[in-house]
N, C-alpha and C positions, 0 to 999 in steps of 0.2 A: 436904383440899385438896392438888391435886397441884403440886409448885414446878416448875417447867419448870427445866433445867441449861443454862448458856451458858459456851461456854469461850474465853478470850483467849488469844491465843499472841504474845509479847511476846519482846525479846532484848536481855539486860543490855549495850546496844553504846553506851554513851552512855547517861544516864537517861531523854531523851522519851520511846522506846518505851512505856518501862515509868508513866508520867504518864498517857500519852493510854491504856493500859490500864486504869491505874484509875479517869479520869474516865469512860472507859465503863463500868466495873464497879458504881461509884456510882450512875448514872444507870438501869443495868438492875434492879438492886436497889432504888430508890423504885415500881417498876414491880412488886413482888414477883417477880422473876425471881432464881435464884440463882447466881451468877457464881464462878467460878475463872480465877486469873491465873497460866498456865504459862508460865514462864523457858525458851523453847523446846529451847538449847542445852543449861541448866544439868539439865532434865529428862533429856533423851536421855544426854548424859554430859558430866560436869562435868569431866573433861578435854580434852574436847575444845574447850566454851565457852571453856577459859583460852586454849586453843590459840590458836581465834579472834581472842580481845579481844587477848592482848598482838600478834596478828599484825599486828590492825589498828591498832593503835595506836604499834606501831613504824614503821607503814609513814606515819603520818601525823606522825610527829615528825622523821624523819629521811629520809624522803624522798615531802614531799606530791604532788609533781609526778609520780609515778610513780601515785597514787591516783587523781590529774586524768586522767592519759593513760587508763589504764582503765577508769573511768569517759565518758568521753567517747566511747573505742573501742566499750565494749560498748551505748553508745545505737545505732550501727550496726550493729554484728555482733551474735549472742546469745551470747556469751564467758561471760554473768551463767549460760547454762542448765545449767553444771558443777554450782549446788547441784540442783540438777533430779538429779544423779546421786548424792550427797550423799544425798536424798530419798530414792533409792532403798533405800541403804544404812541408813539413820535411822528409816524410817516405823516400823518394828513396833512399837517402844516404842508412841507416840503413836496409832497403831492400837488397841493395849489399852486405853490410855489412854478412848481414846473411849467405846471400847464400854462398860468398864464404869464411866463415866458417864455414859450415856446423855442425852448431851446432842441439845438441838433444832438450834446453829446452834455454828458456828465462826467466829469473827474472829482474823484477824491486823493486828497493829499493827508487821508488820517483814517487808520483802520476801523478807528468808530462810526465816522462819517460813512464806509465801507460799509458796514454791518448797516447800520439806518438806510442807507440807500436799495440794498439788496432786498431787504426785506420788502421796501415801499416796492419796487420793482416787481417782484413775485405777490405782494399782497393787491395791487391796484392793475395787474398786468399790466407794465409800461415798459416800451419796447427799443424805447432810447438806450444807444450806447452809454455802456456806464465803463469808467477805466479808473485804474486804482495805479496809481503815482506814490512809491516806496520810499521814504527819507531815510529810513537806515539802509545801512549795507549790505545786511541780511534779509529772508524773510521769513516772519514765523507765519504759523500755520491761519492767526486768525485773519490774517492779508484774503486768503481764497474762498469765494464765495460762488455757487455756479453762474450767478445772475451777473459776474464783471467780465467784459469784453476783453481785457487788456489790462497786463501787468509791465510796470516802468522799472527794474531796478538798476543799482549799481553793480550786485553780482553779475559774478560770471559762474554760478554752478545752476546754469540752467535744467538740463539732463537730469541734475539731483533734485531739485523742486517737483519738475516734472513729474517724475516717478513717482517721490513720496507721497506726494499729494495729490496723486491723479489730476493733474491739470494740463491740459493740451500745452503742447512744447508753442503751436504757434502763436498761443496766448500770451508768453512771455518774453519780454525781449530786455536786453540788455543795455542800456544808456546812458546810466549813472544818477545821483542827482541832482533835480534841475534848482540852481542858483543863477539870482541874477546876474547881467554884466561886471565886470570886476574891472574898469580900463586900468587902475593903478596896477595890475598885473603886470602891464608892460612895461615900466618905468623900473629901475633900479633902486634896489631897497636907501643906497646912498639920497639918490634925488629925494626920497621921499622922506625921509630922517629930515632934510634939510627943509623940505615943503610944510612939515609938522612940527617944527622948533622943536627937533630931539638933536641930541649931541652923536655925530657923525661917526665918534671914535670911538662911542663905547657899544659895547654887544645890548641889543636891545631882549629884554622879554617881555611877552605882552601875557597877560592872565587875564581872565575871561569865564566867568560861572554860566553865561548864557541868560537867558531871560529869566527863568526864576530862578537864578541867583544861588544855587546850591552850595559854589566854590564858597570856603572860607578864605579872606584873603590875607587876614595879618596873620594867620598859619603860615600860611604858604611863605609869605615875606620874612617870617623869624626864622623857619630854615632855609632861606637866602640867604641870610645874615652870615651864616658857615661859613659859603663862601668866599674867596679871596678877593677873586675878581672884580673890578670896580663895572658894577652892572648898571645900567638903566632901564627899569622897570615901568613899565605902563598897564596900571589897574582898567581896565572896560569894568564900569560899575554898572549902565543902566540906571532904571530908578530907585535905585537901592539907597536910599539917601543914610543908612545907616553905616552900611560899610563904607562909604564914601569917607564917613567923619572918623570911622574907629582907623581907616586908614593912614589917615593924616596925623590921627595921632598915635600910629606908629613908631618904633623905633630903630625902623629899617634902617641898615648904614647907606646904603643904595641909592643914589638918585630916583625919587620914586615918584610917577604923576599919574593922578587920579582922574578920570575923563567918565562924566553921565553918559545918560546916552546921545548916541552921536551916529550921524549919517554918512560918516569916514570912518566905521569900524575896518571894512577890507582895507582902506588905504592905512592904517594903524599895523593891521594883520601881516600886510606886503613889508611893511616895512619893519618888523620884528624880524630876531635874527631864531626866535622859537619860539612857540605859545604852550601857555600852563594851561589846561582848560579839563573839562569834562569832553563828553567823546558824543556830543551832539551831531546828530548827521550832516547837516547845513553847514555847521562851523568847522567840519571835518571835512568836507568837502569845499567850502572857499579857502581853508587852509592847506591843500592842495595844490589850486590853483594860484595860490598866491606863492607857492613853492616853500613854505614856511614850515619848518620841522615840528613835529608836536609831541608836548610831552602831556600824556594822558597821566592825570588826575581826579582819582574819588569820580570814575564817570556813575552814572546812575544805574541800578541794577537791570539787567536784564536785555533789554536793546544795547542801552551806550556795551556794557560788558562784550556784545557781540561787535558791536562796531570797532572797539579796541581789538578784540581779536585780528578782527580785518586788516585791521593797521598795522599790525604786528609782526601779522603773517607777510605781507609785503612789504615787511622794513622801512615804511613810512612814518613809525611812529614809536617812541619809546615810552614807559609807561610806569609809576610811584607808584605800589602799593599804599605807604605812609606817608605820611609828610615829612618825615625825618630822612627819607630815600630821594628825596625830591633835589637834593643839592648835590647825592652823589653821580644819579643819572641824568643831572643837566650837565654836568663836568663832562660828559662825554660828549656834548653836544659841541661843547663850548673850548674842551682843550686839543682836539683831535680835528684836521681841517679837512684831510681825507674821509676819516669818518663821516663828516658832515657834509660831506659833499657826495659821499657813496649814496647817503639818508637821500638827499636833492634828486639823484638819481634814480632810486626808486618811486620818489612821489611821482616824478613825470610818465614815471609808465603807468600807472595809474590815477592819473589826475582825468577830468572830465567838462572840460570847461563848457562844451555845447550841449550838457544836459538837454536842456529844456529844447533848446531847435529841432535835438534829435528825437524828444518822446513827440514836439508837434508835428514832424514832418512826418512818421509812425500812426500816427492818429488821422491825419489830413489822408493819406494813403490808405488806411483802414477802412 
């Protein structure tokens, strides 16, 4: 029997990329297909990914507005097509790559990985399907390349991509994004308060910065302090071994527990009665499907900023300018049960739990 080879190209920029990788990896592998997950930058040269990440991450800690403006700029101008030359300089590795794995299809789960591939593609003529897998909810302009077969997202304004960007309507389809299995979905948030030694009677919140760790969190917890409510608060810290300590020595009134990183985020997730978080694609989409209310906070400029939109727009999600707004609009979360069950109600029509089945069985058809 012959195994057909599939390769993912993902980029350790944030952990989604690397999520919605493996929930397609899993998903082509029940398929008997056999799958690799390449670190696109850390493959090519693992100095140069450092480069990257703390660039990016400097630029969004100390000066996010400069991220926004750039972002926003290159939706008009193509300023994004610089990795396009990057590409050029990058592809040969990944060109080897290819060949001697002689793979059938290429996906990217990271617009950079996107840009690198296109370029190798048109620079080495290579004739392999290539498909680009969207983690936000939006998509901006530098997602389109002529060289990709196939676009994954969660929107639904196809017709409007279409046009703007000259891209065949057939090339894009609508599926949402792909996250792995979540079986705590189906279990009742009760059961699982009780499965995770949390206390059954009190309203749970869960906060969550995501992988590098933007949220500040004993912010966040001193205007929890406001409110009245006897809360129980669950930090997801990751490896953040700092916040972990400044948390504990907190002075939250709140029953508060602080958890690294952990292989039960979604079952932590399910069983929150609402999550404080940034507006990461991944963790906005297993907080979905875990039917979990969100309250968007300080998300990151320019994507998260759109993906809050999205939420917004279909009443999935409420959203804190400040931190000092953060205790007024969890009160609606928390004092209003109709409210909070209208909110329940919108996730569902927008939730998308068989992402990933449905970009594979789209591709396997392709």
């Amino acid at each position: 029997m012959i195994v057909e080879n599939i390769l993912i190209f993902s980029a350790s920029i944030g952990n989604g990329h690397n999520q919605a990788a493996k929930a397609l990896s899993e998903e082509f592998e029940k398929r008997g297909y056999q799958c690799e997950i390449i670190d696109t930058f850390k493959f090519i040269n693992p100095a140069f990914h450092k480069m990257i990440l703390e660039g990016y991450l400097k630029i969004l800690k100390y000066c996010p507005s400069v991220w926004r403006k750039l972002y926003s700029h290159t939706e008009e101008r193509p300023w994004y097509m610089i990795m396009d030359q990057f590409g050029t300089m990058l592809c040969d590795k990944l060109y080897s790559k290819i060949k001697e794995s002689r793979c059938i299809s290429l996906i990217s789960v990271h617009p950079f990985s996107t840009a690198i591939l296109s370029k190798m593609k048109s620079k080495k003529n290579v004739h392999i399907p290539l498909y680009s897998v969207i983690t936000d909810f939006v998509l901006h302009p530098a997602y389109f390349r002529n060289e990709v077969d196939g676009y994954f997202t969660a929107s639904d304004q196809l017709d409007y991509y279409s046009s703007r960007y000259n891209v065949p309507l057939s090339k894009i389809h609508s599926t949402g994004i792909p996250i792995r299995s979540i079986p705590s979905a189906m279990k009742s948030k009760l059961t699982l308060k009780h499965e995770l030694n949390l206390d059954a009677e009190k309203k749970t919140i869960l906060i969550t910065g995501g992988a590098i760790d933007l949220t500040k969190f004993t912010k966040v917890l001193k205007a929890l302090n406001t409110l009245e409510s006897n809360l129980q608060i669950v930090c997801i810290t990751g490896h953040n071994k700092k916040a972990t300590k400044k948390i504990k020595q907190s002075d939250c009134k709140h029953e508060t527990v602080s958890i690294g990183f952990t292989n039960r985020f979604t079952d932590y997730l399910r069983a929150s009665d609402v999550i404080i978080s940034k507006a990461g694609g991944l963790t906005m989409s297993e907080s979905l499907v875990c039917e979990t209310p969100i309250l968007i906070y300080q998300p990151v400029p320019g994507h998260e900023e759109h993906n809050s939109q999205y939420l917004l727009k279909y009443g999935a999600a409420l959203i804190a300018e400040v931190y000092k707004d953060i205790p007024v609009v969890l009160e609606q979360f928390l004092s209003n049960e109709s409210y909070y069950e209208e909110i329940i109600q919108n996730i569902k029509k927008i939730q998308k739990p068989n992402a990933a089945k449905e970009i594979i069985d789209k591709i396997i058809n392709i």
